[in-house]
N, C-alpha and C positions, 0 to 999 in steps of 0.2 A: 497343476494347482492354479486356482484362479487369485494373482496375488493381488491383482486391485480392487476387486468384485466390481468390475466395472460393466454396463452395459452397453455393448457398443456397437453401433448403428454396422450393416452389414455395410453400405455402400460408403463409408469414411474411407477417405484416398489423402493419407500421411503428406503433410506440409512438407515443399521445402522449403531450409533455411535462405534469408534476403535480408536488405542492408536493415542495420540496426535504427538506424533514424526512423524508420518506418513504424515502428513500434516500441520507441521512446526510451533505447538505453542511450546513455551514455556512459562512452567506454571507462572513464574513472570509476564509475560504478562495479562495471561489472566484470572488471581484471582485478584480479589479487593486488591487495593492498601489500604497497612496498613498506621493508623495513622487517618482513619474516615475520617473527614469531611463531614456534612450534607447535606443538601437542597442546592443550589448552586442558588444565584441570587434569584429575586422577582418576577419573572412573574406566571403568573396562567397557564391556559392547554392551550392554546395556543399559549406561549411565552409572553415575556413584560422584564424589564430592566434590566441589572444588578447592582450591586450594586458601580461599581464605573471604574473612567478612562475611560469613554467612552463604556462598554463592555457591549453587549443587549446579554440576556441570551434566546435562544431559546428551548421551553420545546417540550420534544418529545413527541408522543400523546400515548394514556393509550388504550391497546387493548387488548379482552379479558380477562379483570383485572388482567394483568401482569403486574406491577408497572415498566414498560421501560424508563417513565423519572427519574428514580433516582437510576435504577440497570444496564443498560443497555452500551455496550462499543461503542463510537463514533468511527468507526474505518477507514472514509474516509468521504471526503465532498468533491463537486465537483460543478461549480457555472458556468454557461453562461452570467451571468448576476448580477443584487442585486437579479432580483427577480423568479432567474428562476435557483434552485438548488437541489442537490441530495443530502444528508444523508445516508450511509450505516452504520447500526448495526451488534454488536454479542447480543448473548441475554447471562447473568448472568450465571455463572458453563455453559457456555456450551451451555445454551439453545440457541432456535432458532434468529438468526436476523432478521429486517428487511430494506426497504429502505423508505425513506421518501420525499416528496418536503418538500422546504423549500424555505426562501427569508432570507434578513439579517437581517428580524427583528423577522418572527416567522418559525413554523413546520407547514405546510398548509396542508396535505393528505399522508396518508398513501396508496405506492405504490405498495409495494410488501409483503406481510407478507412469510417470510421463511417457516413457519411451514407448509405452505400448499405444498412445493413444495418439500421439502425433509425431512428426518429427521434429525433434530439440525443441520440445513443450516445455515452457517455464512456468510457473507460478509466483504472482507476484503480491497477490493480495488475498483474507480470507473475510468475506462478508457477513453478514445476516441474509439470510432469505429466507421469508416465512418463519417456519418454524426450524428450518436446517441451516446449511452455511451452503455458499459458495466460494470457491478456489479461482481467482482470476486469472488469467491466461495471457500470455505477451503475443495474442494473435486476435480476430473479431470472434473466431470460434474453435472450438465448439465452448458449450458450458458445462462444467464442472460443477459437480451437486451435489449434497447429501442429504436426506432427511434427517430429523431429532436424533437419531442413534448414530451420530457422526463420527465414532471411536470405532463402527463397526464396517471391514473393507467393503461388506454386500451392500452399506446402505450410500453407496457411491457410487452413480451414473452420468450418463454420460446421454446429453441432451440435445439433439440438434435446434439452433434457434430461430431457424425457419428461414424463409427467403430474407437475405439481408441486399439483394439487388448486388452491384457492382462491389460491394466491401467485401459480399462472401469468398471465403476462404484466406483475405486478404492477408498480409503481416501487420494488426494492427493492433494493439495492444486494447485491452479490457479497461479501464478504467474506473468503471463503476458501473453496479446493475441496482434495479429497483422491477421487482414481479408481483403482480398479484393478480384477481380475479378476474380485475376490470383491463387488465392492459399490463404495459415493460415499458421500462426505460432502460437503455445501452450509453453508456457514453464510451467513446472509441476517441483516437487522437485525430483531432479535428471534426469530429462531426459527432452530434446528439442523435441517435435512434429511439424512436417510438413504435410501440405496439399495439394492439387494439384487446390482441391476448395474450397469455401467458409465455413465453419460450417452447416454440415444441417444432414438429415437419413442418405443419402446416399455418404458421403464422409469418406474417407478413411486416416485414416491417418499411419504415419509411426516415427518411433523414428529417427531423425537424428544426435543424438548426447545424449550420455551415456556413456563414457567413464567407464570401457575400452571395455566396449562390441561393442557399436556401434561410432565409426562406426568399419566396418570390417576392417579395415587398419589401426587402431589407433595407434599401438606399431611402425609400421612404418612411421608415422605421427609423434609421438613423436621423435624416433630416427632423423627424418632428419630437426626437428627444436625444440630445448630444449624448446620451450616459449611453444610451444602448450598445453591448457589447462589440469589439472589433474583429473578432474573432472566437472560432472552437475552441476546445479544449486542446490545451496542445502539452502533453506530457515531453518533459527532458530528463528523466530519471525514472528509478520503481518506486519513489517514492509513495507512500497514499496519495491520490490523485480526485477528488470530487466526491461528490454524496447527494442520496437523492433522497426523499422522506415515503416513508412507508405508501403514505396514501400517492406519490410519483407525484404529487401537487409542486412541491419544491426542490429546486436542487442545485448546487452551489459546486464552483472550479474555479481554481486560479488563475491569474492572466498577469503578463508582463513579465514574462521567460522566456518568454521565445524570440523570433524573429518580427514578430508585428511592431506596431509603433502602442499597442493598449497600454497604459497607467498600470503600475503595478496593484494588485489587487483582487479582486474577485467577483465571479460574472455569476448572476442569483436570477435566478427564474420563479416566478411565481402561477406559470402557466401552463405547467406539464412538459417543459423542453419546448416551447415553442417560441419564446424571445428569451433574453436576459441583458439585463442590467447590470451597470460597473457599481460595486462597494469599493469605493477607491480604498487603500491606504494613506495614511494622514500626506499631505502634497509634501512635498523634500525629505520625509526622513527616506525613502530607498529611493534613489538615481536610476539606479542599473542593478541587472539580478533580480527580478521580482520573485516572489515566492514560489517554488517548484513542488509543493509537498500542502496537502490542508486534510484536515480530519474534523469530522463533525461526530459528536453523541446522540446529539437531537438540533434541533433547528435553532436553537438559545445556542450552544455551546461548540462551536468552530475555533481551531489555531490553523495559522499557517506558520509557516515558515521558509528562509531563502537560506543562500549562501554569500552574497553579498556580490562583492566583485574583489576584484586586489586592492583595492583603496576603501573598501565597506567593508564591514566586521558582519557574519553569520548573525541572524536575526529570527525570530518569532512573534507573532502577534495572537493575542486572543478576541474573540469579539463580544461585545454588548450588544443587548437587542435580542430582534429575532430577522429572521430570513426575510418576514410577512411584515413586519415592521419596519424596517432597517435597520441596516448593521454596522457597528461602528466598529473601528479597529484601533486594539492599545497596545503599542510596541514593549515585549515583555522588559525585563532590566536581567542580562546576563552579563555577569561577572569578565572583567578582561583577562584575554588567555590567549594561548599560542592561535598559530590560523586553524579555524575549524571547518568540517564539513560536516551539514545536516541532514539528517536521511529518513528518520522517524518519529513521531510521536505517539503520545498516548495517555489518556487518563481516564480517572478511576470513573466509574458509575457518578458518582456524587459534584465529579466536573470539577473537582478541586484539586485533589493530591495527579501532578500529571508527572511525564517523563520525557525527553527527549534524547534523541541518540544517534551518534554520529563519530566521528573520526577528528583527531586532533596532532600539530605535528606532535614531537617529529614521529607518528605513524603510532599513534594507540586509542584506545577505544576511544570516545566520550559519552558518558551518562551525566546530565544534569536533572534534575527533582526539582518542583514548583508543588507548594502548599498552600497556595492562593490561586487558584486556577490559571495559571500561567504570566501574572503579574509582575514575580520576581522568581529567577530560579538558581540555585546552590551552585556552590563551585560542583568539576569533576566529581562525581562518587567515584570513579572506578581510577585516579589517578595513581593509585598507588598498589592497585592490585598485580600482579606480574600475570594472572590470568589473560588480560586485556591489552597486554603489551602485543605491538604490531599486529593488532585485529579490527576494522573497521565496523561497530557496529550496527546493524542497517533494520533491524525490527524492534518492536517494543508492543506488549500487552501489559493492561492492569488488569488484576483481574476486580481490586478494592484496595485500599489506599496505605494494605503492605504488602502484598503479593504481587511479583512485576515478575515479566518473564523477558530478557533480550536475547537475540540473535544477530549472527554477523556473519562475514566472512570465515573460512578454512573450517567450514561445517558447526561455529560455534553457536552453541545453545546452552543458555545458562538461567537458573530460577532461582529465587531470592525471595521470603518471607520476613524480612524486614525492611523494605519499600526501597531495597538499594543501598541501606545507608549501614554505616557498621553499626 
């Protein structure tokens, strides 16, 4: 039985695993959150309720007796609908993910098993493309695809993305795609990819942005405007990581988490990945820890978010403006609380009702809610739930401004038709 309906290139020769820096985990991430916590929720192997607030626990399905409903990392969810949704996994230490349909109430088919397509394939993000979705991959390739009927295993293949030069086959993690008629954008850690055509054998692509190698004029570039970016993209978690705008015109990453000396902030292009520009953050409110995580809706409506350091408190920013315009940043107002860690956000359609979600001591969920597009946001929702007790977590979808889906650690998936709250 063909269980992923995948189509997959004759001459594909399985990855092997290499150090994780390379492809942007960090180990707190992606080791089991201390502090246990059991079985999560009452449902059986096909989902059913949770145990309280409104919160339906959907169970992920059990394949080749790999125990994926209760080891496994929720690392993105992605929804058209109630009833017409995506699930991207990692699998435990490492092992392989997979993707799943789902609905808001259960885990209906398993779409893509990882293991068959590379070795220790993870997923870590699910996009728009086109008209389908893509499944981002903690490697430069391959690509991961579905057209409009993305609930169905057949309508999920498997794409080579042509000459990527020295990255192919690399350990580099996905961080955002942008495809269409006229050309691709790839953004991979450290370096921007450009295409001329779509993803396929036989396209080509080239690095437009590496600093300081590429471009070839970069020290001149810097010299004749101090903002120009200091560096790539440089992912330190799964967080969401960058975005690029339908027409590839513009597209936007965070800076000032890494090892460079860049402002914390974010680096915006208006040229198709060929330079980019610092949108600083306001000067002294983040020292150290720049934002590791950003998500855009459209070119108006960007958050990012950090973790602070041991002397800063976890933080979020939303922006004003546009991309094309400039973009300003307004540090949200989050309630004081134990030490936290931020892993995802998300907001509705309408760029208003949003979610963020992360981990808090001493080791249980956090879901915070903003009803001002991320201006100010609510104590813990899930403070009190025993669901979320020692569970870290690490996904969030809106699908509209009551319907939120999270995902975490020890395979938890859980959906809520009342925006989270009781």
């Amino acid at each position: 039985m063909n269980r992923c309906g995948l189509v997959i290139a004759a001459n594909l020769v399985a990855l092997s695993s290499g150090c994780d820096v390379l492809f942007g985990v960090d180990f707190d991430d992606a080791l089991p959150a201390s502090g246990g916590g059991g079985a999560v929720g009452t449902g059986g192997a096909g989902g059913g309720p949770g145990t309280g607030l409104g919160w339906t626990r959907l169970m992920l399905l059990e394949e080749d007796e790999v125990p994926h409903a209760t080891t496994d990392f929720v690392r993105a969810i992605w929804c058209a609908s109630l009833d017409r949704c995506v699930v991207a996994t990692e699998g435990d230490h490492f092992e392989p993910g997979n993707l799943y349909a789902a609905n808001h109430l259960e885990v209906t088919a398993l779409l893509v098993d990882g293991d068959t397509v590379a070795s220790d394939l993870a997923f870590s993000n699910l996009v728009p493309l086109g008209d389908g979705l893509a499944a981002l991959v903690n490697r430069a390739e391959p690509l991961v695809m579905a057209s409009e009927a993305f609930t169905d295993p057949t309508a999920w293949t498997l794409t080579e993305l042509g000459d990527l030069d020295s990255l192919e086959g690399a350990l580099n993690a996905q961080l955002w795609i942008g495809a269409g008629p006229d050309g691709s954008q790839l953004g991979l850690n450290n370096v921007v990819m450009t295409a001329p055509l779509p993803p396929g054998a036989g396209t080509l692509w080239s690095a437009s942005w590496a600093p300081p190698t590429v471009p070839w004029n970069y020290f001149d570039l810097l010299q004749a405007d101090p903002m120009i970016c200091r560096g790539g993209p440089e992912a330190t978690s799964r967080s969401p990581f960058g975005w690029v705008s339908a027409d590839l015109g513009q597209s936007i990453y965070p800076v000032g988490n890494g090892f460079g000396e860049e402002r914390p902030g974010a680096c915006v292009s208006l040229d198709g990945g060929g330079s980019y520009r610092l949108a600083p953050l306001p000067e002294g409110e983040v020292n150290v820890g720049g934002p590791h995580g950003l998500r855009c809706i459209d070119a108006g409506h960007c958050w990012m978010f950090g973790n602070g350091s041991v002397t800063e408190p976890a933080y979020v920013y939303h922006s004003t403006g546009t991309l094309e315009a400039g973009l300003t940043w307004h540090r949200g107002k989050i309630p004081d609380g134990p030490e936290r860690k931020l892993r995802n956000i998300a907001f509705a359609p309408d760029g208003v009702h949003g979610w963020l979600v992360g981990e808090e001591a001493p080791g249980r969920g956090l879901l915070l809610a903003s009803d001002d597009g991320g201006a100010t946001w609510s104590e813990n929702l899930v403070i009190d739930v025993a669901d979320f007790d020692g569970v870290a977590l690490l996904s969030v979808f809106a699908l509209d401004e009551a319907n939120v889906w999270v995902g975490g650690d020890q395979g938890l998936i859980m959906s809520n038709g009342r925006a989270g709250r009781p």
